[in-house]
C-alpha positions in Angstrom: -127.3 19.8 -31.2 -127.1 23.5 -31.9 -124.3 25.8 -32.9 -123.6 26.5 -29.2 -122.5 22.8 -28.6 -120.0 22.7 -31.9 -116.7 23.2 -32.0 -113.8 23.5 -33.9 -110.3 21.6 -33.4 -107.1 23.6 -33.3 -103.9 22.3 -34.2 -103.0 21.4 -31.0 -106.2 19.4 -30.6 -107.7 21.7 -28.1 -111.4 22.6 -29.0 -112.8 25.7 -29.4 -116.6 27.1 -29.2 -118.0 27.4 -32.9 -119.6 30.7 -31.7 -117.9 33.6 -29.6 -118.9 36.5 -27.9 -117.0 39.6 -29.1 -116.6 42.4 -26.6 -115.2 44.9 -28.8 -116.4 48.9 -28.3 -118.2 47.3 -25.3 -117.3 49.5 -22.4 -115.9 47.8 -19.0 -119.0 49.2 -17.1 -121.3 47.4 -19.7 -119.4 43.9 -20.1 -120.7 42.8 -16.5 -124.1 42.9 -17.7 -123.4 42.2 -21.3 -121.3 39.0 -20.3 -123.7 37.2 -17.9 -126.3 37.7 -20.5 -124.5 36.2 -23.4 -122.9 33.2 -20.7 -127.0 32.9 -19.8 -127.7 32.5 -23.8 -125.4 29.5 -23.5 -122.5 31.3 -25.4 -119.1 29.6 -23.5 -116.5 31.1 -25.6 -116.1 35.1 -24.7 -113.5 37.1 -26.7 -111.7 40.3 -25.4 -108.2 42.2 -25.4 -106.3 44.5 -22.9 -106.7 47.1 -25.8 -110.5 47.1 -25.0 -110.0 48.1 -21.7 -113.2 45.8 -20.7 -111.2 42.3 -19.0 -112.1 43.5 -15.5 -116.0 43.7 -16.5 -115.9 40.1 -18.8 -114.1 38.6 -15.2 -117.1 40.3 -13.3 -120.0 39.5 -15.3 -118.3 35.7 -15.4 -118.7 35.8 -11.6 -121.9 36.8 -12.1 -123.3 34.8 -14.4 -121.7 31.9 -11.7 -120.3 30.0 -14.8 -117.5 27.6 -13.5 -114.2 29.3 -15.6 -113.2 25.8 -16.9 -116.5 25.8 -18.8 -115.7 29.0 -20.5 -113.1 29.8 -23.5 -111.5 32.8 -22.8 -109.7 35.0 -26.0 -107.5 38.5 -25.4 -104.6 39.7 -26.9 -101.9 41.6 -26.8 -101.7 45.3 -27.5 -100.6 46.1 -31.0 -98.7 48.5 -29.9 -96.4 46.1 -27.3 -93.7 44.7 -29.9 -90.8 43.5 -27.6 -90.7 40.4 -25.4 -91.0 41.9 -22.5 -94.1 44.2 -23.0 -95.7 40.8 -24.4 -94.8 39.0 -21.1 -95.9 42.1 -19.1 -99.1 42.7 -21.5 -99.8 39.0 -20.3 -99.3 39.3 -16.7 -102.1 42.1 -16.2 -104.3 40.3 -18.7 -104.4 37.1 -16.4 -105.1 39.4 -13.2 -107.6 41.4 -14.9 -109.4 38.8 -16.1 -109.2 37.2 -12.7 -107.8 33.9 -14.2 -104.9 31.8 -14.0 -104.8 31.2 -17.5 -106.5 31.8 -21.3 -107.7 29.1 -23.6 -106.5 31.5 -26.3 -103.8 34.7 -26.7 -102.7 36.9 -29.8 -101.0 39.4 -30.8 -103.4 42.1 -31.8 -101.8 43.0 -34.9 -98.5 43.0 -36.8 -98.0 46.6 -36.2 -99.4 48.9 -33.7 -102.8 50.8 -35.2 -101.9 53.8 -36.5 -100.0 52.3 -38.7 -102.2 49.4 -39.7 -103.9 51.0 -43.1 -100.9 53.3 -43.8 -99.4 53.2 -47.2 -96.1 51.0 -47.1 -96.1 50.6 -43.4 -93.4 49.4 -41.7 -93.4 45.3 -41.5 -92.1 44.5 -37.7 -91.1 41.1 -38.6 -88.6 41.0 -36.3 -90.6 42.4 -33.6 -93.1 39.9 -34.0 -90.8 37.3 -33.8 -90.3 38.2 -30.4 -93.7 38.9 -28.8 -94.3 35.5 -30.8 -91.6 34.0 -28.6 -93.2 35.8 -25.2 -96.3 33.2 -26.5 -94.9 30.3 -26.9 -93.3 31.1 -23.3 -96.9 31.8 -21.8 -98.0 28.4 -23.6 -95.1 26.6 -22.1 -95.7 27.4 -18.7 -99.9 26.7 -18.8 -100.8 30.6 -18.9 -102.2 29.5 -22.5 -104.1 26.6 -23.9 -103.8 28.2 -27.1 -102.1 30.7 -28.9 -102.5 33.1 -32.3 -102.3 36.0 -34.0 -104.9 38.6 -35.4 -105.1 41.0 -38.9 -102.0 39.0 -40.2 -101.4 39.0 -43.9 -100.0 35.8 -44.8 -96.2 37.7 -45.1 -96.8 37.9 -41.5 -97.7 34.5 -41.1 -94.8 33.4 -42.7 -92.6 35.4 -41.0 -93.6 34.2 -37.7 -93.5 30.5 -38.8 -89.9 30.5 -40.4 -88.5 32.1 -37.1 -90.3 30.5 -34.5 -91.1 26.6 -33.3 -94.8 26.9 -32.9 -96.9 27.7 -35.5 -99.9 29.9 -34.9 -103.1 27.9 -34.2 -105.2 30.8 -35.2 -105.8 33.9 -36.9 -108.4 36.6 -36.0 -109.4 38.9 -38.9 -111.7 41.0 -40.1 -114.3 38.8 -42.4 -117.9 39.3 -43.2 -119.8 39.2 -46.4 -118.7 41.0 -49.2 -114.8 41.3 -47.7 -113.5 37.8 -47.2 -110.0 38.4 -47.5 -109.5 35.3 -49.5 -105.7 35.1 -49.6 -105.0 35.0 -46.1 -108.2 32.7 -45.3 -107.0 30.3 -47.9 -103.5 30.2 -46.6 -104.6 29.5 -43.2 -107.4 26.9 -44.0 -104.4 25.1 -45.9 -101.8 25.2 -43.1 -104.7 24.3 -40.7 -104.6 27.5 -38.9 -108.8 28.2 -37.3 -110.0 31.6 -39.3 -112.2 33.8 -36.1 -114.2 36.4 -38.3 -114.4 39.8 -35.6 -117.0 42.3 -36.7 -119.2 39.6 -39.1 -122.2 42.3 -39.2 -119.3 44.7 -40.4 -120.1 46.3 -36.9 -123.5 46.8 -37.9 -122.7 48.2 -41.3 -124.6 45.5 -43.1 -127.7 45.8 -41.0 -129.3 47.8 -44.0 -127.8 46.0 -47.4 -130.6 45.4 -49.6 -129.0 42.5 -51.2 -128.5 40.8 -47.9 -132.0 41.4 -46.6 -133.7 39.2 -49.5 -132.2 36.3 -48.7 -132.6 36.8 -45.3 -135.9 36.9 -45.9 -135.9 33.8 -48.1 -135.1 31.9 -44.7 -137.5 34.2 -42.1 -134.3 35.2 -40.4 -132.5 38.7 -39.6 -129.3 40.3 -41.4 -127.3 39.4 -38.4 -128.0 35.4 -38.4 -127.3 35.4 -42.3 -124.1 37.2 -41.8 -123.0 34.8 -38.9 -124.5 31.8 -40.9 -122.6 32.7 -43.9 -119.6 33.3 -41.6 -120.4 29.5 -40.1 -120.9 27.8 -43.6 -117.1 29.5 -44.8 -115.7 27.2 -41.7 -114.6 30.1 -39.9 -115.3 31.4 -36.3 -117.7 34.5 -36.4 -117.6 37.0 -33.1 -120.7 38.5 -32.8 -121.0 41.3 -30.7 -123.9 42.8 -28.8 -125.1 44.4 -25.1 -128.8 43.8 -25.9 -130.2 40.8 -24.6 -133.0 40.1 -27.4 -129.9 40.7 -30.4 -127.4 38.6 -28.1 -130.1 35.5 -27.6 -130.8 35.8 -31.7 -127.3 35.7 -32.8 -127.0 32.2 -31.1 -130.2 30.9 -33.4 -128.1 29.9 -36.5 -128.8 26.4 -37.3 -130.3 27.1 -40.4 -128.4 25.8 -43.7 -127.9 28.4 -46.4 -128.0 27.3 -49.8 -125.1 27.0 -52.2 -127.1 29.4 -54.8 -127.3 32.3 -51.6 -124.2 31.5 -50.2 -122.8 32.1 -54.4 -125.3 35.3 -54.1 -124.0 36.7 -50.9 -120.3 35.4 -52.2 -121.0 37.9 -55.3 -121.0 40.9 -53.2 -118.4 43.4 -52.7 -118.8 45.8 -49.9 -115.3 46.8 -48.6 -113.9 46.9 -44.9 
């Protein structure tokens, strides 16, 4: 068995690929091709949002890989931006008929606020707002449009919010995590209320491809930066979304099962390299 036949078991006890396929920064024109080669690697779980503009290509290059869509695990979101129950139900809507599907195995909501206001100093909270486009999830989950549902870049206030207001409780949450910026105090919180960690950008999109430190114990294993940082990702029981439109990078990021040691994983633990 490899990492491309694992999976992990939401709270509702659907499963979920160990491994996705991020499609962030990957143009629409590009994710036909960059989709049927991932889907040909064996990947089955393929992430993507309607802030990516990208869902028609991941429906076309899902036709053309001639993958059945009950054998793939589809992810998007909704925008950021879209804070009222009825963008969220609309934001839906075009997601299913871009994506050429009658339902997702897995929605969120983007972020808790919309992006330019992400990193600001004392940003406004929208807790109230997401209460709502919460609630336009738990409708879409309701009705079949969703096997699954989340959130994404909540801080565990947000978390909170959402799950003292609203009857479901989030069955996962997509955040930023690669070595050296863990964000332990939301991962801890969700491991212990047994909501799935996905780790977008686990390369640090690409920023790690050149870090010294990570390179020797790479080498220690005859393996590149990339499968150490997805390894590591793996071995921290989170879900790492790789992302890639080059066939030779896209086949290596599935070659994982390797075990990194407790003294690297400590060493690579050690490190602190920021966003």
């Amino acid at each position: 068995m490899t990492v491309l036949n694992e999976t992990y078991t939401l709270s509702n006890g659907v499963t979920i690929p160990k491994l996705g396929f991020g499609t962030w920064q990957t143009p629409n024109d590009v994710a036909p091709a960059a989709v049927k080669m991932a889907l040909k690697a064996g990947y089955t779980h393929i992430d993507t949002a309607s802030i990516y503009r990208n869902e028609p290509g991941v429906a076309q290059g899902l036709r053309d890989a001639g993958v059945d869509r009950e054998q793939v695990f589809i992810t998007t979101k909704v925008r950021a931006d879209y804070k009222t129950f009825d963008e969220a139900t609309a934001s839906i809507a075009t997601s299913l008929k871009d994506c050429d599907t009658s339902y997702f195995d897995l929605i969120l909501i983007h972020a808790p606020r919309p992006w330019q206001q992400m990193f600001a100093t004392d940003p406004p909270r929208y807790f109230a707002e997401n209460v709502e486009v919460w609630r336009a999830l738990e409708e879409a989950y309701e009705q079949g449009l969703a096997k699954s549902i989340g959130v994404s870049n909540f801080a565990v206030d947000d978390l909170t919010n959402v799950m003292d207001h609203c009857r479901i409780v989030p069955m996962a949450n997509q955040i930023n995590y690669h070595i050296g910026h863990t964000q332990d105090a939301v991962t801890a919180f969700c491991q212990a209320n047994d909501i799935l960690v996905e780790a977008y950008s686990p390369i640090a999109t690409g920023r790690l491809l050149g870090n010294p430190d990570i390179q020797a114990v790479a080498n220690k294993y005859g393996v590149s930066i990339a499968q150490i940082c997805i390894r590591y990702a793996l071995q921290k029981d989170t879900l790492p979304l790789p992302k890639s439109t080059h066939e030779q990078y896209i086949i290596e990021n599935t070659q994982v099962d390797f075990e990194i040691t407790g003294a690297d994983m400590a060493t690579l633990d050690a490190l602190d390299l920021g966003r």
